[in-house]
N, C-alpha and C positions, 0 to 999 in steps of 0.2 A: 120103726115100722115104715115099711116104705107108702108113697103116696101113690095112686095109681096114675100111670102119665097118662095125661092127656092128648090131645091129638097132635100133632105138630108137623110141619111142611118145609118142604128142602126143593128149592128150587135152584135146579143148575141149568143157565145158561149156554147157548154152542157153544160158549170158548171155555166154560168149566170154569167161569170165576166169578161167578155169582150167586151165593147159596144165602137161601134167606130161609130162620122159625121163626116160629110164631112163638108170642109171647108168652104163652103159659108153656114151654117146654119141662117135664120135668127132669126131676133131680136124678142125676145116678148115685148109689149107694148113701143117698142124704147129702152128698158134698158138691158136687159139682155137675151142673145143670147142662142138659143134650146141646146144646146151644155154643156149649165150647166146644164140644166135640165136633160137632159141624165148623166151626170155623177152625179147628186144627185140619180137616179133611181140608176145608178151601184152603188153608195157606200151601200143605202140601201139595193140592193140584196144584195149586199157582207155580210153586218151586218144578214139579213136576212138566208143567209146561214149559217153562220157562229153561228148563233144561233143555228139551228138547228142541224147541226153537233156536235156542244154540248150536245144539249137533247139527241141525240141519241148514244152516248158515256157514257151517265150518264146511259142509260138504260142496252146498253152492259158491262160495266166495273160492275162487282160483288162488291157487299159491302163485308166491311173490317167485318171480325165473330166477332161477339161478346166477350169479355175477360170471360173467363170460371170464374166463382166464387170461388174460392180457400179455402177447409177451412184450417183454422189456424191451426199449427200442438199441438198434445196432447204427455202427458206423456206416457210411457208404464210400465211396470210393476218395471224398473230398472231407473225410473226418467230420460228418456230419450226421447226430443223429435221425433215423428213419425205423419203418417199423422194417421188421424181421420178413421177410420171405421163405416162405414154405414149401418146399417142393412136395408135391405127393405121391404117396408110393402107391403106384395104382394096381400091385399085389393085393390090395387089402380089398377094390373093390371086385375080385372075380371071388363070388360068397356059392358058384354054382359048377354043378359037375359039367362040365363043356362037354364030353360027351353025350350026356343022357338029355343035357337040358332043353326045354323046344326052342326051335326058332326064333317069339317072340321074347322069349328070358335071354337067349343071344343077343337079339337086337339094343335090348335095352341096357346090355352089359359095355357092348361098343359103342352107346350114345353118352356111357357115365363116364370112361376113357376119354371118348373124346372130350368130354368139356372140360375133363382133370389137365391133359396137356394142354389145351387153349386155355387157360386158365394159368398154367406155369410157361406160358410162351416158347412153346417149344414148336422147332421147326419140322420135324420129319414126321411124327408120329401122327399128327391131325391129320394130313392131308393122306396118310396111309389108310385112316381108320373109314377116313366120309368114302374113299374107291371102295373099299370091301363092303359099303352099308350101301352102297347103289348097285354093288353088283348081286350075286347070288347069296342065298343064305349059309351054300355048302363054303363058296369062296372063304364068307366072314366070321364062320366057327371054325376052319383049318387057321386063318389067320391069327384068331385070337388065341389059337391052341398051340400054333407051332411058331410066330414073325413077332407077335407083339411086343413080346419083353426085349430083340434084339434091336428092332427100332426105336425102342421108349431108351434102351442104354446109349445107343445111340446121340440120341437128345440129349441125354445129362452129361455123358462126357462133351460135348459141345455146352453144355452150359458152363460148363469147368473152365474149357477154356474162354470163356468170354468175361470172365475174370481177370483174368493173365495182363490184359494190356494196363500199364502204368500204375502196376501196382505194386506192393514192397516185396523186400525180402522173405517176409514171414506168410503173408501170402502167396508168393509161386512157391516157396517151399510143400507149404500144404496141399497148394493144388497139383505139383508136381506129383507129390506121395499119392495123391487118389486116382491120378491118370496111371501111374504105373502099377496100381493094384489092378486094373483092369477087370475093376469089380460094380453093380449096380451099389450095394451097401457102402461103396468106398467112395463111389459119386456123390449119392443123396446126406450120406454121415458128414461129407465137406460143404455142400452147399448148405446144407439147413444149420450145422454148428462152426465145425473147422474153419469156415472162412470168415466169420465174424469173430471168431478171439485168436485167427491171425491178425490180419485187420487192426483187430486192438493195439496189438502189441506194436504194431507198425507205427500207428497214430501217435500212440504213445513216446515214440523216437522221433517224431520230427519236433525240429525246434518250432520254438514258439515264436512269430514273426513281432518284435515289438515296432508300435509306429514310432516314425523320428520324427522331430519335430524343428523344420529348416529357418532359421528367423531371417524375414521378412525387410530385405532392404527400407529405412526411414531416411528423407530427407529432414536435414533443422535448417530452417531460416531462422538467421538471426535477425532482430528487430533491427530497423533503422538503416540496414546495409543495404540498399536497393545498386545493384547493377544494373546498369543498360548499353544494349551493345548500339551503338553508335560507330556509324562509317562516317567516316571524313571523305571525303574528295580530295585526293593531292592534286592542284590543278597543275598542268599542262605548263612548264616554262616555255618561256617567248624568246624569241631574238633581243628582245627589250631587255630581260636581264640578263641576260649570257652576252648580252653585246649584240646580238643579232648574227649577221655574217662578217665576215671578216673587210673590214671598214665600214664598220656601224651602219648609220641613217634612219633606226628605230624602226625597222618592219618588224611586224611579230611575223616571225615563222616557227611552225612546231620545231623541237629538237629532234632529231635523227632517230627511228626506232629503231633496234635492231633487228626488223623484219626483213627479209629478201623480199622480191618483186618488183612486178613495176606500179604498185602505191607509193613505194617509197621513191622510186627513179621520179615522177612526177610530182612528188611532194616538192624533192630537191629543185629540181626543175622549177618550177613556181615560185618557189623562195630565192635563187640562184636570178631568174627573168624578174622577180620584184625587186628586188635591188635597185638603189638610184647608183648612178654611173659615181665614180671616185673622183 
């Protein structure tokens, strides 16, 4: 026989995680008293919260960016690597019917051009686009309709060849091949790949410079050998040992230099007048 339950009290808190009975709760079916049942309700709020504050944290916390794709770095002209330079096809940015499109969707079409070519250092094309953006709007929609792509090819076969100077075999052959295709696809297909795995191949054939190594003149002094140069003075013979002049009397006179002039006539002279008479 069941008991009649008594009163009991279930207080939830704002955040639904507070549930308190009171202590006479009764029994359900004799076994198991209200009292559990409320604290199975709060555990599941709790999980039930506690879910949600999840979802809604997945949705505030920003995802992690994506790893940028990296390309692989290439030779340059000195077999050294560098990164990759990208030409771009600036086919991809005209997204607008040039006909129907306004003015304003023009304008902004020829300011995305322009900073694509100033951006791959190209010489014609920039200074084509900034004339047509100062001038009329009729000017810079015929331009972009009917001039662009001939001055943009323009640029790339001049990028081709600027290539050309001091470079190998496998390199002018490639860039040969895309200047006589006389195609934008056959421009951009060499510059962005073609010319880096020629290049390779190139780098790849030059010999490998090894250093030599020149030894180093050593003097050895040996202990105890001391040289020293030392001058002697040969002195000056006199008439004294050569006899003098011819019937002695002991004058020193120099002996006879083999010099010309008259230092010597006057030497002679003085030793000839010094002389004692015979």
């Amino acid at each position: 026989m069941h008991r009649p339950a008594t009163a009991w009290h279930q207080v939830i808190t704002a955040d639904s995680r507070t549930v308190m009975a009171d202590e006479s709760a009764a029994e359900v079916d004799g076994h198991y008293p209200r009292v559990l049942l409320a604290a199975g309700r709060t555990i599941y709020m709790r999980w039930k919260m506690s879910a949600g504050v999840l979802m809604a944290l997945a949705f505030l916390i920003p995802a992690a960016p994506a790893v940028a794709q990296t390309e692989p770095p290439v030779l340059n002209e000195a077999c050294q690597p560098v990164e990759r330079k990208v030409y771009k096809d600036i086919r991809e940015l005209v997204t607008i019917d040039l006909d129907t499109a306004t003015d304003v969707e023009v304008r902004v079409l020829a300011n995305q051009i322009l900073s694509a070519a100033k951006a791959d250092s190209l010489p014609v094309l920039p200074p084509a686009v900034q004339e047509r953006l100062d001038g009329t709007a009729e000017d810079l929609r015929a331009f972009l309709k009917a001039d662009v792509q001939n001055a943009w090819s323009t640029d790339l076969r001049i990028s081709v060849g600027r290539t050309l100077p001091g470079a190998g075999t496998n390199v002018r052959a490639a860039a040969q091949k895309a200047l006589d295709a006389e195609a934008i696809n056959a421009y951009l297909a060499y510059l962005n790949d073609g010319l880096y795995v020629a290049r390779a191949l190139d780098c790849a054939t030059q010999p490998t410079a090894t250093p030599s190594v020149t030894p180093s003149a050593t003097t050895t002094t040996t202990p105890g050998a001391t040289s020293s140069a030392t001058t002697t003075a040969t002195p000056i013979p006199s008439s004294s040992d050569n006899g003098g002049t011819p019937g002695g009397g002991g004058v020193d006179c120099p002996s006879p230099v083999p010099t010309s002039g008259s230092w010597r006539q006057s030497a002679v002279f003085s030793c000839s007048s010094a002389a004692p008479p015979i």
